[in-house]
SERO-4910 file (N, C-alpha, C, O; in steps of 0.05 Angstrom, whole numbers):
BEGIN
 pado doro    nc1    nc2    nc3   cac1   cac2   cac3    cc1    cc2    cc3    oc1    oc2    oc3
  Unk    A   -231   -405     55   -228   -376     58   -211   -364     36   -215   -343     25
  Unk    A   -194   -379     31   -171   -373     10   -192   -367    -18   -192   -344    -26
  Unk    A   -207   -386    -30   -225   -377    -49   -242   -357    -52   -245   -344    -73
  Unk    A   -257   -352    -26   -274   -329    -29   -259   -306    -22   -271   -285    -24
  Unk    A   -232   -305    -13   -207   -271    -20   -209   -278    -53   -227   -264    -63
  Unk    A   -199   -291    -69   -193   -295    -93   -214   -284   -106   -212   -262   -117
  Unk    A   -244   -303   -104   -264   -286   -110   -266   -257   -112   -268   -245   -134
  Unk    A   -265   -247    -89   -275   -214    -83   -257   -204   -104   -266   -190   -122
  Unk    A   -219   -213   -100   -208   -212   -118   -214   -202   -147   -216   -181   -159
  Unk    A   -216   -226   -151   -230   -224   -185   -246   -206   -187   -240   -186   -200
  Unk    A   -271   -208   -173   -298   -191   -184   -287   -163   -180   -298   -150   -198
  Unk    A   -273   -146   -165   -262   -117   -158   -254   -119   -185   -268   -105   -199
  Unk    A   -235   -132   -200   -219   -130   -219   -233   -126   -248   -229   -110   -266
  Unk    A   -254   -149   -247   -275   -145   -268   -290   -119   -272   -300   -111   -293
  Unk    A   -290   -109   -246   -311    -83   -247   -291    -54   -250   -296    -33   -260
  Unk    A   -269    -62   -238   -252    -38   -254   -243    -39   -286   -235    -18   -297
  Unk    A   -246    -67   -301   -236    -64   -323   -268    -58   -339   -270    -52   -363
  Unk    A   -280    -60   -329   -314    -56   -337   -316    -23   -337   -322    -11   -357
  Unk    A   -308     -9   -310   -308     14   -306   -292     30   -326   -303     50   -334
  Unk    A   -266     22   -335   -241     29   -350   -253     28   -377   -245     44   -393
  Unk    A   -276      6   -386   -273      9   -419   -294     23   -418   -304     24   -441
  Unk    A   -310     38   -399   -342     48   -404   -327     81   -411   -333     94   -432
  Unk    A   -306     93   -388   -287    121   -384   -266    120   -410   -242    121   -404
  Unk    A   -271    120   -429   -243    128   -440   -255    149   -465   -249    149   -489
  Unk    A   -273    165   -452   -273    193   -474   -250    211   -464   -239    208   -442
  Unk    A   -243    229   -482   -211    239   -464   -233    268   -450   -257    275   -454
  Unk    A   -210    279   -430   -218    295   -413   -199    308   -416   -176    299   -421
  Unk    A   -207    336   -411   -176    363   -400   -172    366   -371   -188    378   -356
  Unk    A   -149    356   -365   -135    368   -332   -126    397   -337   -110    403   -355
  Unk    A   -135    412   -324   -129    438   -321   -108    445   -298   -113    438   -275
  Unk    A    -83    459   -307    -75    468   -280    -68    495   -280    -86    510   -289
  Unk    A    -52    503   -273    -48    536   -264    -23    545   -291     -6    531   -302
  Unk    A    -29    572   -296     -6    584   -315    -20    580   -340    -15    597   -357
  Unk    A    -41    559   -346    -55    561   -380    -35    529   -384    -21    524   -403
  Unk    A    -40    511   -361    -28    500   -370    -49    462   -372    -65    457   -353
  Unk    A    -47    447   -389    -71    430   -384    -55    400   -396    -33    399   -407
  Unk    A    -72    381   -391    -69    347   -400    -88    347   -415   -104    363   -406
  Unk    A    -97    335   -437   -118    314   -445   -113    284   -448    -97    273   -463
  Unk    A   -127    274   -432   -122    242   -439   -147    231   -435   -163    249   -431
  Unk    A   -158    206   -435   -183    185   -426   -181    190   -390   -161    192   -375
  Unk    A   -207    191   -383   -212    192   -366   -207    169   -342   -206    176   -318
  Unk    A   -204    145   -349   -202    117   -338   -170    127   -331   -163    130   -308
  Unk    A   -151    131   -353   -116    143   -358   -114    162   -316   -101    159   -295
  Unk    A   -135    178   -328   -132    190   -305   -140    193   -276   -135    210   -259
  Unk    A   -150    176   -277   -162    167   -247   -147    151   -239   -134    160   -220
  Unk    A   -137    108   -253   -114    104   -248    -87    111   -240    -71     99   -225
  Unk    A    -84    136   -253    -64    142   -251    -61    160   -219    -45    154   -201
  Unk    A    -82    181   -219    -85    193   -193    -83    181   -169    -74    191   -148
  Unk    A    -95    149   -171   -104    132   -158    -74    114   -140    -68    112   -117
  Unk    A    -62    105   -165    -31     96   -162    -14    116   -139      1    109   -120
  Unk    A    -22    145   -148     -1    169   -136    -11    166   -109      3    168    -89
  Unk    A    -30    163   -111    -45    162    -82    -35    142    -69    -33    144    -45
  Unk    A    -26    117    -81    -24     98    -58     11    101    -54     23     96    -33
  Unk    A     20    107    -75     46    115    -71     52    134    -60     76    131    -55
  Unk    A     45    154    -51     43    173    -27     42    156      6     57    156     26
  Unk    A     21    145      0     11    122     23     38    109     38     46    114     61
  Unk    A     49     88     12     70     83     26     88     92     39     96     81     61
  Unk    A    102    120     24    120    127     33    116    146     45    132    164     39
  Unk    A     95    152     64     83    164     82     96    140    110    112    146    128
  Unk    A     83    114    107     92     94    125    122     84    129    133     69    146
  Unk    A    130     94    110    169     86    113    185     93    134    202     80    146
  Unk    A    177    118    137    200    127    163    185    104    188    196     83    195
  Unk    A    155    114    200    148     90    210    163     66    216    174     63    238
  Unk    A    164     46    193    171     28    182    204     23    201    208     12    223
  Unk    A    223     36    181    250     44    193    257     43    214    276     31    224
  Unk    A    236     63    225    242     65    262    231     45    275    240     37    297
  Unk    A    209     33    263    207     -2    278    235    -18    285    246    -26    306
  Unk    A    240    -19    249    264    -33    255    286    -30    260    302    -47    255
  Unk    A    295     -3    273    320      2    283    311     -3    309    325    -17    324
  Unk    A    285      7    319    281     -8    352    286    -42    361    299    -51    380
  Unk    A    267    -60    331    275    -84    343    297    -85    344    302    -92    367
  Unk    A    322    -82    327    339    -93    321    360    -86    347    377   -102    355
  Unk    A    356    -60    357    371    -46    388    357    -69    408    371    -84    421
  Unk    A    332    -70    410    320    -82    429    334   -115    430    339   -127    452
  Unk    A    338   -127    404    351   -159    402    375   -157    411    385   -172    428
  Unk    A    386   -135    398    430   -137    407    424   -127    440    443   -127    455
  Unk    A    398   -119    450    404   -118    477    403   -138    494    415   -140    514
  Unk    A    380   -157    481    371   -184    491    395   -198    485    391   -217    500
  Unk    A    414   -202    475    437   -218    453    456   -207    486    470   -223    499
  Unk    A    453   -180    495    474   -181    513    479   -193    543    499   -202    556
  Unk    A    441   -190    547    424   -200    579    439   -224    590    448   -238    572
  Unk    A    443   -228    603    443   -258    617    410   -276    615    387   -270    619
  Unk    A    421   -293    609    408   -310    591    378   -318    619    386   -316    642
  Unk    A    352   -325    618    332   -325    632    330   -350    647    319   -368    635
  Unk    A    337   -353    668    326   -386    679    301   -406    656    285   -395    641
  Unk    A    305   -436    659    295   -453    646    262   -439    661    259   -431    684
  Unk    A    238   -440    638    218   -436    650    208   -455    666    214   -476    655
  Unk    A    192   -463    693    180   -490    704    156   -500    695    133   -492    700
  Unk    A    161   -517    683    129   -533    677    114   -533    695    120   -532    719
  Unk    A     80   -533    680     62   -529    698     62   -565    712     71   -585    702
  Unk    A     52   -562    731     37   -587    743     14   -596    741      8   -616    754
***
């Protein structure tokens, strides 16, 4: 199983760096005010691409946080319990 993740791996990677050397005529980003980028087009999709997942994450952080301030209340409460009878083996 481990090889064919690796695989898929690879081949995604091959076809973005395939994709990346076919995109690199430059392009103009336009934004508001007269104001613009030129760079390669590959430049700018990566790059869009990155922001995007970095958004992503830290979209999931507070999430994240409040997981673990729950387990961690939830353990120091278990840490306080009286401890559970021995479980009984089955028969």
């Amino acid at each position: 199983m481990r090889i064919v993740t690796w695989t898929i791996r690879l081949l995604v990677f091959v076809l973005l760096i395939a994709f990346g050397a076919k995109n690199v005529e430059p392009v103009t980003l336009k934004f508001y005010f007269d104001l613009s980028l030129q760079a390669p087009l590959i430049l700018l999709l990566f790059g869009f691409f990155a922001a995007g997942a970095l958004f992503g994450v830290l979209a999931l952080l507070t999430t994240l946080f409040r997981q673990r301030r729950e387990i961690s209340r939830l353990r120091h409460r278990a840490s306080e319990a009286e401890p559970a009878p021995p479980p009984v083996p089955p028969l």
